[in-house]
PDB file of the backbone (N, CA, C, O) and the ligand in Angstrom, with CONECT records:
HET     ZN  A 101       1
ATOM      1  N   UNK A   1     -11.903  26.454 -13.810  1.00  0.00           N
ATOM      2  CA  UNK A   1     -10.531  26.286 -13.314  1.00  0.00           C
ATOM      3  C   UNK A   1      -9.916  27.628 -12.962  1.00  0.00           C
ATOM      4  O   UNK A   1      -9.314  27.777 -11.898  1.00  0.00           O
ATOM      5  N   UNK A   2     -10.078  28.717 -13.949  1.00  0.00           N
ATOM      6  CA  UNK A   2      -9.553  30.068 -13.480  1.00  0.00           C
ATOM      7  C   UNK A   2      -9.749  30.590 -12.614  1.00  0.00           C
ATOM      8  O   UNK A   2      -8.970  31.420 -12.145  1.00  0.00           O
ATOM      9  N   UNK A   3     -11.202  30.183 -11.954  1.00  0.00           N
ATOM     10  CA  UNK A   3     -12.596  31.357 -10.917  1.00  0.00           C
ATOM     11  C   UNK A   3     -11.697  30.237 -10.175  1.00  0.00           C
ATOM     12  O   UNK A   3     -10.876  30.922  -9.565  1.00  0.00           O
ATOM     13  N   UNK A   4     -11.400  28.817  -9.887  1.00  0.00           N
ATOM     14  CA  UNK A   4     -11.262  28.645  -8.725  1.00  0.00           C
ATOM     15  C   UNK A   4      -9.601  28.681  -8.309  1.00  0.00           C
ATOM     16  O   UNK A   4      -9.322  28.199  -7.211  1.00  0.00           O
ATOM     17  N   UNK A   5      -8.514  29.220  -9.125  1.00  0.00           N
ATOM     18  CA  UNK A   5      -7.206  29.304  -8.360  1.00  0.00           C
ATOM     19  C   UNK A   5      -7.361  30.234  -7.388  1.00  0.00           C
ATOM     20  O   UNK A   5      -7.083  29.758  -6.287  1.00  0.00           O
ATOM     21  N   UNK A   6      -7.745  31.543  -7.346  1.00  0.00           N
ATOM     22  CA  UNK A   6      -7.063  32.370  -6.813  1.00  0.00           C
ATOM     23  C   UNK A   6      -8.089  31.692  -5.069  1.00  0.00           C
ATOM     24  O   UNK A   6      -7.536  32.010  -4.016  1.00  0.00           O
ATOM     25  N   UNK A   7      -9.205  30.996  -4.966  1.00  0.00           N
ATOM     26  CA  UNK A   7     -10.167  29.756  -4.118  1.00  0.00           C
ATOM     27  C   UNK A   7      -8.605  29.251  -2.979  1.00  0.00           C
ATOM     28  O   UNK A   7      -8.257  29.373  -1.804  1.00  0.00           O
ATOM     29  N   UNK A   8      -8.068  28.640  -4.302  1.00  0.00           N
ATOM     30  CA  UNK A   8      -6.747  27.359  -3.844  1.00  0.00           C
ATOM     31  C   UNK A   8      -5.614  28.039  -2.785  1.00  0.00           C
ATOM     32  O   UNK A   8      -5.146  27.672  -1.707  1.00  0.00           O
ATOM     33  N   UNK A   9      -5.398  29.339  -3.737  1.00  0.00           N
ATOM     34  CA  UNK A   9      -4.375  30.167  -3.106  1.00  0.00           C
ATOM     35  C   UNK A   9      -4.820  30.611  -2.062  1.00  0.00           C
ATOM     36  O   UNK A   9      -3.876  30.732  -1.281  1.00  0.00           O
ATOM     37  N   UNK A  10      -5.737  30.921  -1.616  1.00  0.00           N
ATOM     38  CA  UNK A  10      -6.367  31.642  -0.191  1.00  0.00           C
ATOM     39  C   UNK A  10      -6.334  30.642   0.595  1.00  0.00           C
ATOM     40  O   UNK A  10      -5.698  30.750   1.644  1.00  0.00           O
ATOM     41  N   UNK A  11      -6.938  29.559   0.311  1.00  0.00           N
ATOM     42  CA  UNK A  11      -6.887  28.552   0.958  1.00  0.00           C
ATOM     43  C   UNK A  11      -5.240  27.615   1.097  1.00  0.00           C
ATOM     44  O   UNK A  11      -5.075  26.771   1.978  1.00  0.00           O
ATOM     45  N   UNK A  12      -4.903  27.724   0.778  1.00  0.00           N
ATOM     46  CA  UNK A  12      -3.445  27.090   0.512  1.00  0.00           C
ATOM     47  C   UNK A  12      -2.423  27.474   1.364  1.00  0.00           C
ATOM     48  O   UNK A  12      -1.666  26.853   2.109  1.00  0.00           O
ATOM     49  N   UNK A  13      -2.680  29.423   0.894  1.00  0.00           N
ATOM     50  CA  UNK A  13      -1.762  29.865   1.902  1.00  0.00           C
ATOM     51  C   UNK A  13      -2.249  29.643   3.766  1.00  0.00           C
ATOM     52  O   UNK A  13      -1.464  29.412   4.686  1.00  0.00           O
ATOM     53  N   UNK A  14      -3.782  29.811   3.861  1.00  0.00           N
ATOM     54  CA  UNK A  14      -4.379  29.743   4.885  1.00  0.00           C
ATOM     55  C   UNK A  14      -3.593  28.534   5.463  1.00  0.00           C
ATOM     56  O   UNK A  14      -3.011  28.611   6.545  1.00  0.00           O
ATOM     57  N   UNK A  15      -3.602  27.454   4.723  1.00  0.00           N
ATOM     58  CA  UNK A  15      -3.342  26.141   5.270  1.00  0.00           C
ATOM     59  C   UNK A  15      -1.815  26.197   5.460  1.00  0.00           C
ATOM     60  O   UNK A  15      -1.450  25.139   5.974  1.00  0.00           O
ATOM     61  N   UNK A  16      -0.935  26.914   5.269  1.00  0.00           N
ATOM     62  CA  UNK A  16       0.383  26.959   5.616  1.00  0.00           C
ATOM     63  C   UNK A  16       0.272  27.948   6.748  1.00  0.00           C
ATOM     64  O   UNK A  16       1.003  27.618   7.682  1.00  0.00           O
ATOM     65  N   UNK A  17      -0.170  28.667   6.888  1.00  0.00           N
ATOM     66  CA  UNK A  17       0.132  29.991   8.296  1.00  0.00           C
ATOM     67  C   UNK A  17      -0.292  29.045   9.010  1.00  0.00           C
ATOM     68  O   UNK A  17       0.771  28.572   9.411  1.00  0.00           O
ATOM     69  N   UNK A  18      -1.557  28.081   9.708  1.00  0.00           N
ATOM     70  CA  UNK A  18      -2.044  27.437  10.171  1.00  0.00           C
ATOM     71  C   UNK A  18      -1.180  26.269  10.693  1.00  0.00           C
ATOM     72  O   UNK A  18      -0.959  26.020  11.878  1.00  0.00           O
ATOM     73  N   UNK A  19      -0.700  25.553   9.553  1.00  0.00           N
ATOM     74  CA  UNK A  19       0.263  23.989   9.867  1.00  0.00           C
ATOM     75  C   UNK A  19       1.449  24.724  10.451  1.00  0.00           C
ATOM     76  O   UNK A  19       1.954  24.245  11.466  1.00  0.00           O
ATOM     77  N   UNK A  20       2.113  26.181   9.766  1.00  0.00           N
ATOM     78  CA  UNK A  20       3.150  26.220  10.688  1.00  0.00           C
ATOM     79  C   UNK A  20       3.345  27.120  11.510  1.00  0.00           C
ATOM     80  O   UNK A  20       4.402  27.658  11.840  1.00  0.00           O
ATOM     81  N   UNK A  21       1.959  27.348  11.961  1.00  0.00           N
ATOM     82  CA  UNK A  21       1.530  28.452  13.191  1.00  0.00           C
ATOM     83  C   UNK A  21       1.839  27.546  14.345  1.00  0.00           C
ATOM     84  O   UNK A  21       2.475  27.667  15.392  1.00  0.00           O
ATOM     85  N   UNK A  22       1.018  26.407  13.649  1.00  0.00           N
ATOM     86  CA  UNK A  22       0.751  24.989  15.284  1.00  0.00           C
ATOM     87  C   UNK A  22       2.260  24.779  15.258  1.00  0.00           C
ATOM     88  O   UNK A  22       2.937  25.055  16.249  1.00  0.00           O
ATOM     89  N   UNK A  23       2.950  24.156  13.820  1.00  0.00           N
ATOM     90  CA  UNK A  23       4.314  23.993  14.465  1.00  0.00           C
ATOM     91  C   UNK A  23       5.226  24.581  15.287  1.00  0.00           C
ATOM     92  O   UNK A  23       6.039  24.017  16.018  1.00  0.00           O
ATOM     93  N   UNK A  24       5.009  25.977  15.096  1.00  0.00           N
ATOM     94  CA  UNK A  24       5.665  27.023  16.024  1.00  0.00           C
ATOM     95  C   UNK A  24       5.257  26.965  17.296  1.00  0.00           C
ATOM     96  O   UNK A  24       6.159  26.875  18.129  1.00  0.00           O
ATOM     97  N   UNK A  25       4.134  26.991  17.689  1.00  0.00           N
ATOM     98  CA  UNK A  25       3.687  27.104  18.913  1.00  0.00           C
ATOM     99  C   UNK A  25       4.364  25.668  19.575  1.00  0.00           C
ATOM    100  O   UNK A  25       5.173  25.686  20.502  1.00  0.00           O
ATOM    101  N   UNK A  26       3.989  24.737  19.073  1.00  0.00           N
ATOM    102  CA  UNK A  26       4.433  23.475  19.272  1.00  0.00           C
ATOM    103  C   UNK A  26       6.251  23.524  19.955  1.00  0.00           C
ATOM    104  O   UNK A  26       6.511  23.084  21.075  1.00  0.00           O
ATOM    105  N   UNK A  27       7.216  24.075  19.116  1.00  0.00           N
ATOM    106  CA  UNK A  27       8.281  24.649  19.356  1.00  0.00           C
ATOM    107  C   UNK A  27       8.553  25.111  20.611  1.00  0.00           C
ATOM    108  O   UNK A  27       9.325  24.735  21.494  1.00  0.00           O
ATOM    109  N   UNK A  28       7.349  26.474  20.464  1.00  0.00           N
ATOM    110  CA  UNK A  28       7.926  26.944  21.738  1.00  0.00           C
ATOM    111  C   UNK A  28       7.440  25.851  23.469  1.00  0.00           C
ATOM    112  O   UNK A  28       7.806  26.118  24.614  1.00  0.00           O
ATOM    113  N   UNK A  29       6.805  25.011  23.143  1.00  0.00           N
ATOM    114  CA  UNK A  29       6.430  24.180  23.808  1.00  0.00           C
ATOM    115  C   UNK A  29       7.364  23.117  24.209  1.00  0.00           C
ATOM    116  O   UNK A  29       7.171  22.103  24.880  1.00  0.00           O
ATOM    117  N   UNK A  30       8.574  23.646  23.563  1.00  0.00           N
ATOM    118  CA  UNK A  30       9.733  22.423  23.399  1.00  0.00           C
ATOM    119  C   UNK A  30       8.663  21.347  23.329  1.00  0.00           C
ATOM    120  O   UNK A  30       8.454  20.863  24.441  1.00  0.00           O
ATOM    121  N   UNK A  31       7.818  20.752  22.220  1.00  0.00           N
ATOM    122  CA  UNK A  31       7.574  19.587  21.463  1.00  0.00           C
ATOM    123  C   UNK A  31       7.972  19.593  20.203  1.00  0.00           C
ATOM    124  O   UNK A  31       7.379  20.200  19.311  1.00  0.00           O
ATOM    125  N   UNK A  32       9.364  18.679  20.000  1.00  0.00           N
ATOM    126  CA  UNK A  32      10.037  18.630  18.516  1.00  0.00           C
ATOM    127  C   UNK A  32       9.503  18.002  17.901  1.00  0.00           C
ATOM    128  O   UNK A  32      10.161  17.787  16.883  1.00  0.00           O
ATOM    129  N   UNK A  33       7.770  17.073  17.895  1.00  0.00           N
ATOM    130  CA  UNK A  33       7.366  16.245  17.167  1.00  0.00           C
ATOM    131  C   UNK A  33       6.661  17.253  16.084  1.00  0.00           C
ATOM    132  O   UNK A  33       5.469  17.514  16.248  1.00  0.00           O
ATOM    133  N   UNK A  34       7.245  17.722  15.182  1.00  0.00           N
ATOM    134  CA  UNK A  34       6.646  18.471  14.336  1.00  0.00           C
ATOM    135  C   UNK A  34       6.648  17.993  12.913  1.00  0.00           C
ATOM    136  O   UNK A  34       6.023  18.431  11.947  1.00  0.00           O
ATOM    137  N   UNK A  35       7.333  17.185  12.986  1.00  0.00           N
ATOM    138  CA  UNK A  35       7.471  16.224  11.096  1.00  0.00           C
ATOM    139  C   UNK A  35       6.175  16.862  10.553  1.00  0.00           C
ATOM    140  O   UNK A  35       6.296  17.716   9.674  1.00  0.00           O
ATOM    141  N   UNK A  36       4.836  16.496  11.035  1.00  0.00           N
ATOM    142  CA  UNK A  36       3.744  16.033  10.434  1.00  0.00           C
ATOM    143  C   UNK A  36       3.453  17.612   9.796  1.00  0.00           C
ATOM    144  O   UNK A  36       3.245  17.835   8.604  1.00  0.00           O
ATOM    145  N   UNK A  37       3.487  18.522  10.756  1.00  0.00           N
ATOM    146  CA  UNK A  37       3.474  20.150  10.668  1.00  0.00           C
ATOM    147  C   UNK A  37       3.583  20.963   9.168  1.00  0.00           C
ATOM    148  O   UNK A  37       2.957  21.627   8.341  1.00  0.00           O
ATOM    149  N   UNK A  38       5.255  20.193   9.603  1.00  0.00           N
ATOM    150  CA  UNK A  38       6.075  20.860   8.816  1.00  0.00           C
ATOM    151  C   UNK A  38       6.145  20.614   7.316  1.00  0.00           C
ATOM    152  O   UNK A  38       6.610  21.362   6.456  1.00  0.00           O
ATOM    153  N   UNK A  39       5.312  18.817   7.109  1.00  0.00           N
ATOM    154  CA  UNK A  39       5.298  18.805   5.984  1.00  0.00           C
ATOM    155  C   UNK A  39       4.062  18.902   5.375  1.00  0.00           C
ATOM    156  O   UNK A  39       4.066  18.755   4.152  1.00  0.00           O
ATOM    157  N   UNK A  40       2.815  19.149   6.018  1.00  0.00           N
ATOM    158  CA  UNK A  40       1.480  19.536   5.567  1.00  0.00           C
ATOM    159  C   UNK A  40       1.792  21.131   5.131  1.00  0.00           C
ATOM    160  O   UNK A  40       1.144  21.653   4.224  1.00  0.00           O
ATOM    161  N   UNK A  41       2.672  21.739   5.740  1.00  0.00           N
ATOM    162  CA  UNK A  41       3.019  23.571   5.838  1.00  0.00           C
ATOM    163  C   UNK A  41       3.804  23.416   4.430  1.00  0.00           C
ATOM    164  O   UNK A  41       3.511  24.296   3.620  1.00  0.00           O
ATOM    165  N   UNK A  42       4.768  22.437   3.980  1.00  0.00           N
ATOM    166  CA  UNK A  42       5.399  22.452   2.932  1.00  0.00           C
ATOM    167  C   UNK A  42       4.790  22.653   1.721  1.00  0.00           C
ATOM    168  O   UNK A  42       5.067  23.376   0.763  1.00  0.00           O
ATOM    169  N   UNK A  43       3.375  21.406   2.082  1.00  0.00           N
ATOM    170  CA  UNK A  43       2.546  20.873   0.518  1.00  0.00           C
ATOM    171  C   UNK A  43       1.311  22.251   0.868  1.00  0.00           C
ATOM    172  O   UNK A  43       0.190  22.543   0.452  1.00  0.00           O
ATOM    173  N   UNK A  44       1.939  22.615   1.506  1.00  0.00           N
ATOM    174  CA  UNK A  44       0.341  23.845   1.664  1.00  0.00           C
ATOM    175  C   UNK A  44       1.393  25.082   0.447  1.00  0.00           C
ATOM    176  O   UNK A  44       0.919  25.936  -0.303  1.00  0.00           O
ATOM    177  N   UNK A  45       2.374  24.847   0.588  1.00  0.00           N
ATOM    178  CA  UNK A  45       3.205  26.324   0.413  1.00  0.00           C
ATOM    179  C   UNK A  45       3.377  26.047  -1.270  1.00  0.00           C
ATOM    180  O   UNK A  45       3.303  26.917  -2.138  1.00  0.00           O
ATOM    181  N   UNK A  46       3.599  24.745  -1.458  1.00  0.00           N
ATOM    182  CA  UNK A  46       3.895  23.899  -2.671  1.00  0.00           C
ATOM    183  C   UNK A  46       2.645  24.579  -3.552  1.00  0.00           C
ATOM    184  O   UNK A  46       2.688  25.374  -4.490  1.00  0.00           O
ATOM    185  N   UNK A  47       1.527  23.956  -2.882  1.00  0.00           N
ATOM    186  CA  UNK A  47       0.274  24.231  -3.851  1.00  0.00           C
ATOM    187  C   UNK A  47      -0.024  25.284  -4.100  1.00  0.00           C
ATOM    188  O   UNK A  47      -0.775  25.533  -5.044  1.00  0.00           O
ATOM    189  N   UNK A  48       0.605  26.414  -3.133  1.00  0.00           N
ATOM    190  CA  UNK A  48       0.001  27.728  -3.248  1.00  0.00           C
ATOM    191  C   UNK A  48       1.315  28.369  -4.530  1.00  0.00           C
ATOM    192  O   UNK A  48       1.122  29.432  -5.120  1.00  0.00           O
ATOM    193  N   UNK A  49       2.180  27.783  -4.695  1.00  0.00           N
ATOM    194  CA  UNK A  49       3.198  28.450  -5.353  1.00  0.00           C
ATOM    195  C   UNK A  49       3.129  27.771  -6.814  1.00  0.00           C
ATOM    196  O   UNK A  49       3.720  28.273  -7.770  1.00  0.00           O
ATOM    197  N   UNK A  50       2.555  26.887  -6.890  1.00  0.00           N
ATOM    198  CA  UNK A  50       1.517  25.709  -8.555  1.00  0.00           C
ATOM    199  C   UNK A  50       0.615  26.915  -8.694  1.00  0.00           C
ATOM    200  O   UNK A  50       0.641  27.531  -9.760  1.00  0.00           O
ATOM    201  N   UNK A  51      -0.116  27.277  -7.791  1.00  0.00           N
ATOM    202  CA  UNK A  51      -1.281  27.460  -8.123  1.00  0.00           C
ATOM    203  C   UNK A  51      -1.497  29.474  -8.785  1.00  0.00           C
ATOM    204  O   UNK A  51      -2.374  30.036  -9.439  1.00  0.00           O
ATOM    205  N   UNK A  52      -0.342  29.889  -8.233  1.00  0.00           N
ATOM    206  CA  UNK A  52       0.081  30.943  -8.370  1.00  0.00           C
ATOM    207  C   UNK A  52       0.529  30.933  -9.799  1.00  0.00           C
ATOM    208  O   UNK A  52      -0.127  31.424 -10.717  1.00  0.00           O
ATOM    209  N   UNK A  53       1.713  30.331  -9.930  1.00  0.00           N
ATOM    210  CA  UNK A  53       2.529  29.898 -11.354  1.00  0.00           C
ATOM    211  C   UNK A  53       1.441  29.885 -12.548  1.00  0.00           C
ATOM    212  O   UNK A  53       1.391  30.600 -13.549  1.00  0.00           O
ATOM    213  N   UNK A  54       0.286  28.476 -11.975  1.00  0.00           N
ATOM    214  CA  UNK A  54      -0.851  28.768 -13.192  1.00  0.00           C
ATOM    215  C   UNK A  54      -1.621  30.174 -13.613  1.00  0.00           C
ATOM    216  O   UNK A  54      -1.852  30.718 -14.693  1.00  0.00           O
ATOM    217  N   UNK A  55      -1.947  30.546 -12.009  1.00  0.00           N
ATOM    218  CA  UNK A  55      -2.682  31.900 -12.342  1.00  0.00           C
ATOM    219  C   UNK A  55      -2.644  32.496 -13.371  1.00  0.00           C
ATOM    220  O   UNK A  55      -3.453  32.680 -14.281  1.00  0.00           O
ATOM    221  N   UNK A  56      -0.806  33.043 -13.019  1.00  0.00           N
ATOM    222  CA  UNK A  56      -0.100  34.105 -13.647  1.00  0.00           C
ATOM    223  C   UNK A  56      -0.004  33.740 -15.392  1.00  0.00           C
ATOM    224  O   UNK A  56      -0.054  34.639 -16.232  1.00  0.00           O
ATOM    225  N   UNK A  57       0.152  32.161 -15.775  1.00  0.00           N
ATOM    226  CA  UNK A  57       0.704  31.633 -17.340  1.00  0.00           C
ATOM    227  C   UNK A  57      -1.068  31.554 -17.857  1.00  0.00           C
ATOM    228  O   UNK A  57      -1.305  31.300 -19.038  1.00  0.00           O
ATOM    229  N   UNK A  58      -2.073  31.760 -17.001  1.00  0.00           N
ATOM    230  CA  UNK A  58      -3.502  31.422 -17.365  1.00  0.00           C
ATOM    231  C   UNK A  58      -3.778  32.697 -18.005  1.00  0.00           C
ATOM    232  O   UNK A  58      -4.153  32.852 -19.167  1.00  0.00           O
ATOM    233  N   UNK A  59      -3.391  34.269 -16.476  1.00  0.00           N
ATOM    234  CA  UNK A  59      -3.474  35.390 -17.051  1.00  0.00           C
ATOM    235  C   UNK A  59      -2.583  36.078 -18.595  1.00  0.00           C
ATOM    236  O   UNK A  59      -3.061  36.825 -19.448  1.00  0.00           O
ATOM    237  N   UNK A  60      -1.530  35.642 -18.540  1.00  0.00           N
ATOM    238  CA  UNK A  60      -0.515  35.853 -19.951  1.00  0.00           C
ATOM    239  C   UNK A  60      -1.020  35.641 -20.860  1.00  0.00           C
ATOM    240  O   UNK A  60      -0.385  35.805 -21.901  1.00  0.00           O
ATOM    241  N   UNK A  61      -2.003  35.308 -20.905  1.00  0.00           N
ATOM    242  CA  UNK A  61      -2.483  33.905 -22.437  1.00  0.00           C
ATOM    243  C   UNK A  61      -3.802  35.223 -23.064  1.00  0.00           C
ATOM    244  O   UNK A  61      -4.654  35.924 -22.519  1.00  0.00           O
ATOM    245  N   UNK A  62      -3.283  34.984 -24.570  1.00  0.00           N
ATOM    246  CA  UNK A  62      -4.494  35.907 -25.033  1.00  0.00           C
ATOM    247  C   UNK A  62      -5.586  34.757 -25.550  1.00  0.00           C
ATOM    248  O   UNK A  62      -5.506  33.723 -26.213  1.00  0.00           O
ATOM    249  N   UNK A  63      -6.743  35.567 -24.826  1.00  0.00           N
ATOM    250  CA  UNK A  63      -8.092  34.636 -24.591  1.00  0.00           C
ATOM    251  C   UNK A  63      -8.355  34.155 -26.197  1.00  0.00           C
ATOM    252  O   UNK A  63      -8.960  33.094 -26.355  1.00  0.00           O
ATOM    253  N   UNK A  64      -7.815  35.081 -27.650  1.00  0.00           N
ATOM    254  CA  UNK A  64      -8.183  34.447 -28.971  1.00  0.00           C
ATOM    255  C   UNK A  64      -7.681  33.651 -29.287  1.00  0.00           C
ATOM    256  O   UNK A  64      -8.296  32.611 -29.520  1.00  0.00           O
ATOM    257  N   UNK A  65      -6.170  33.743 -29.474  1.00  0.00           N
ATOM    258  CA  UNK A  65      -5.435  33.157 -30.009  1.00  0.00           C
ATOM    259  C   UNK A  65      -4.648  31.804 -29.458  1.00  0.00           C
ATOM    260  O   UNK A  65      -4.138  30.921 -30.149  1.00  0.00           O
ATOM    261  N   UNK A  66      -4.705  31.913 -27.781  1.00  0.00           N
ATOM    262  CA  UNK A  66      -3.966  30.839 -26.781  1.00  0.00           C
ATOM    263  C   UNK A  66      -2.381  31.292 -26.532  1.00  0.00           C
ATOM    264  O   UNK A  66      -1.817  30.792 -25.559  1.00  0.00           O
ATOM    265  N   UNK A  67      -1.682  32.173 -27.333  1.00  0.00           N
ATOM    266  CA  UNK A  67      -0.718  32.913 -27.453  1.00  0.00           C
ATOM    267  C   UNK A  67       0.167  33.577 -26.303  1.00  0.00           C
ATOM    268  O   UNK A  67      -0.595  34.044 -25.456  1.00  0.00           O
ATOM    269  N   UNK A  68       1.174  33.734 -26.054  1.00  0.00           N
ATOM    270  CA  UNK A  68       1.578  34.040 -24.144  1.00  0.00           C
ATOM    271  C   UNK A  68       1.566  35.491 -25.300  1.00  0.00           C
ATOM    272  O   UNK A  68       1.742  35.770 -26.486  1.00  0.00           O
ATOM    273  N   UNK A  69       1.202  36.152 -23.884  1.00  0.00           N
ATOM    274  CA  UNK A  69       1.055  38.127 -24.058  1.00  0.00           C
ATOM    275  C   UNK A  69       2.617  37.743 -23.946  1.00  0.00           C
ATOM    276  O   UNK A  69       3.194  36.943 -23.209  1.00  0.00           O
ATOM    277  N   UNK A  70       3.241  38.895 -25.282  1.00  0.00           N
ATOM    278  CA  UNK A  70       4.273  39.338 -25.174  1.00  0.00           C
ATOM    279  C   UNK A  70       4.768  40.947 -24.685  1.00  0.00           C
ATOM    280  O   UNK A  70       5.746  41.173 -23.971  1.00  0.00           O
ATOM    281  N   UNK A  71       3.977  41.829 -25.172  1.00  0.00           N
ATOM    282  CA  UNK A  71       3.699  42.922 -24.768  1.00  0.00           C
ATOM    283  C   UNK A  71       2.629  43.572 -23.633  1.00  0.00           C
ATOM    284  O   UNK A  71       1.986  42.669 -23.099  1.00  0.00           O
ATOM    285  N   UNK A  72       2.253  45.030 -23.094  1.00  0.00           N
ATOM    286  CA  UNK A  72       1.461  45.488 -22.354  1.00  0.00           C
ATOM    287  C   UNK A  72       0.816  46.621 -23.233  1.00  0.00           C
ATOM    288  O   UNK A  72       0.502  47.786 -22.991  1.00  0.00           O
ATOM    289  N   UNK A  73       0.725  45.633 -24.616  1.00  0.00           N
ATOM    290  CA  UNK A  73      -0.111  46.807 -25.660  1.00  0.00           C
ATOM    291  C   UNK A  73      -1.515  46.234 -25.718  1.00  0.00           C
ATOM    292  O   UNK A  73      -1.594  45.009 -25.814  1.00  0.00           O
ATOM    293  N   UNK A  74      -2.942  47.141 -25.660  1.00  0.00           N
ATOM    294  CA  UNK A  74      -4.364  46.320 -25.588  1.00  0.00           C
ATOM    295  C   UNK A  74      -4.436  45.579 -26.435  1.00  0.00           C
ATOM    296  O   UNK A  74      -5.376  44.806 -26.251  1.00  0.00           O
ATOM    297  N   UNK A  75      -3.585  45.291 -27.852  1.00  0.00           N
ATOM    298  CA  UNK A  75      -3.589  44.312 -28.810  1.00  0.00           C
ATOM    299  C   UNK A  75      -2.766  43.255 -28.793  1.00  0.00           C
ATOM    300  O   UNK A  75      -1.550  43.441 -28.740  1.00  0.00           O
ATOM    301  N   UNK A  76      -3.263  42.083 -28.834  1.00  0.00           N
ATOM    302  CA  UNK A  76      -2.723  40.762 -29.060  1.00  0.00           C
ATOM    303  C   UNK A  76      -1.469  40.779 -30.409  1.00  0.00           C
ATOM    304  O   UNK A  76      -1.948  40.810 -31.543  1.00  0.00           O
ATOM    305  N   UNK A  77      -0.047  40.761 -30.304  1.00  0.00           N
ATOM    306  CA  UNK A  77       0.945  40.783 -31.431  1.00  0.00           C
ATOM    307  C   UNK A  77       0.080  39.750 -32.687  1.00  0.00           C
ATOM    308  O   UNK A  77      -0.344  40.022 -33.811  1.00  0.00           O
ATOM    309  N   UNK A  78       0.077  38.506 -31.879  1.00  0.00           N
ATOM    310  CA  UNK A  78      -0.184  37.402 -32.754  1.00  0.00           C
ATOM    311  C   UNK A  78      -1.232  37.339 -33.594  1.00  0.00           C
ATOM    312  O   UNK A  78      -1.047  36.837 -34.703  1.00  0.00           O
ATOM    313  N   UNK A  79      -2.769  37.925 -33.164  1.00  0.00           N
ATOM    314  CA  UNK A  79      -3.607  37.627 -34.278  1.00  0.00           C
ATOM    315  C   UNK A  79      -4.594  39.127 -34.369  1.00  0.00           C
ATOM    316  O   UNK A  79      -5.566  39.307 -35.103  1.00  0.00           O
ATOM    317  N   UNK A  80      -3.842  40.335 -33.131  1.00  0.00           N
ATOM    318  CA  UNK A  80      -4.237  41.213 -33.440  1.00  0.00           C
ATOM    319  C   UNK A  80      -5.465  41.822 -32.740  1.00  0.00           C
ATOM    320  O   UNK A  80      -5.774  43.003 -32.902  1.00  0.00           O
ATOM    321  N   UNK A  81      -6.083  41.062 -32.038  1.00  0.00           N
ATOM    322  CA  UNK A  81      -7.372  41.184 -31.324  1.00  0.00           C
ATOM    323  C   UNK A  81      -7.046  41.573 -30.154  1.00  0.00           C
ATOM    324  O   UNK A  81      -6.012  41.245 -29.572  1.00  0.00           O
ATOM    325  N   UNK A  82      -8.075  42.441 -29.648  1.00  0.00           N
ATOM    326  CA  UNK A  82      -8.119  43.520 -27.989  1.00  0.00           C
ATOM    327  C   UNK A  82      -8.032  42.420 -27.165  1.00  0.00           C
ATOM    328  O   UNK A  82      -8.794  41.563 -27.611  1.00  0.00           O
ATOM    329  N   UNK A  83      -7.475  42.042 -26.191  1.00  0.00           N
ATOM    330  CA  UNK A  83      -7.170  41.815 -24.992  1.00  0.00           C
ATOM    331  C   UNK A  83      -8.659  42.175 -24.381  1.00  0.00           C
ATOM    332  O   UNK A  83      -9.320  43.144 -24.755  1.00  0.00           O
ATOM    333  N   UNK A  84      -9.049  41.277 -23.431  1.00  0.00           N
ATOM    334  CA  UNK A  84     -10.554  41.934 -22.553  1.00  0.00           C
ATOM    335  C   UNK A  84      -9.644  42.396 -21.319  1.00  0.00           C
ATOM    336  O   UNK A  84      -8.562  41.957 -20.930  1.00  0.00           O
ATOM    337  N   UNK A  85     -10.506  43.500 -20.806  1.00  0.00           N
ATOM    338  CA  UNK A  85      -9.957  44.027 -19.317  1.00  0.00           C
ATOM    339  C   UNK A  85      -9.664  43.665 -18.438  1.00  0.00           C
ATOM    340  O   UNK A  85     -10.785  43.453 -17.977  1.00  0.00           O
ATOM    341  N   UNK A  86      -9.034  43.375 -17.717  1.00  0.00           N
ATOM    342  CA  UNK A  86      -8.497  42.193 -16.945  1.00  0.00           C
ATOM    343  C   UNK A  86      -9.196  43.249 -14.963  1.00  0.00           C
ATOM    344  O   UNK A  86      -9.008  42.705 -13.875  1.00  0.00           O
TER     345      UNK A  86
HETATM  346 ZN    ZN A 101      -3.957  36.564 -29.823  1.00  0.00          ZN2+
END
């Protein structure tokens, strides 16, 4: 699950520049039929901003204990153990 967010996010964001690349172009085409665009560009932007959120609360987490990092000290507060290198 970890190896594949940052997969989602590349792809996610890809899929939003894309849905609202066409919508734009579409625009300047004066074609206002863009609903479909705009809301594939939404759930593209959606997933990439989930998928981000997890990243970041996946990276916080000390790998011993399950504990959110409170500090940017190489030791875990909670049970005391090194942090691996990120
Ligand atoms: Zn810990």
């Amino acid at each position: 699950m970890k190896k594949a967010l940052p997969w989602i996010m590349v792809i996610s964001i890809f899929g939003f520049v894309i849905a609202w690349g066409l919508m734009g172009m579409k625009l300047l085409n004066h074609d206002y039929l863009i609903t479909a665009e705009a809301y594939v560009g939404a759930a593209f932007l959606v997933i990439f901003c989930i998928s981000m959120l997890l990243y970041k609360a996946l990276q916080d987490k000390c790998p011993h204990c399950g504990k959110m990092r409170t500090s940017n000290t190489p030791f875990c507060p909670h049970c005391g153990k090194k942090y691996p290198k990120q």
